[in-house]
C-alpha positions, 0 to 999 in steps of 0.5 A: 293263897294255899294250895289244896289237894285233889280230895280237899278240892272233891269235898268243897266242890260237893259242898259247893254243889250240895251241902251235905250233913255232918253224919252223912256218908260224905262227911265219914268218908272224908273225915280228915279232909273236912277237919282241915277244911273247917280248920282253915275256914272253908268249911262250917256249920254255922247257920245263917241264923248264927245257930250251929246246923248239922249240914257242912256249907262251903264259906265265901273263902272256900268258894275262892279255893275251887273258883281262884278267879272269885273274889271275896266280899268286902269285909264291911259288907260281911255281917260279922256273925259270918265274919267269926263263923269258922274262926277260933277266937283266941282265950 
């Protein structure tokens, strides 16, 4: 699995800890960080609804960044709104 960096890792720990919106102080501060983060899938504002939000949520793959001994769900068990939420599908 990649490595993150000390900022990356500050930003998906306060995801982790309390989502934040994508307006927020936060979110402008760490711009950069969290533009790679929802690149890579760590990161999304994906509702659970499938609707977009507003607020930055960490993903079940961003939780195995800050936490490497957690482990992914099974992909049967994923709903798959969730499965294509911070993905680019291809055109």
């Amino acid at each position: 699995m990649d490595e993150i960096g000390p900022r990356l890792t500050e930003v998906l720990c306060t995801a982790w800890g309390a989502p934040f919106s994508t307006k927020s102080d936060t979110a402008r501060l760490y711009a950069d960080e969290i533009a790679e983060a929802a690149c890579r899938g760590l990161l999304t504002v994906r509702a659970t609804s499938g609707e977009w939000g507003r607020v930055w949520r960490i993903t079940p793959l961003g939780v195995t960044m800050i936490f490497p001994d957690a482990s992914l769900p099974s992909l049967e068990n994923l709903p798959l709104d969730l499965l294509l939420s911070n993905r680019a599908l291809p055109y």
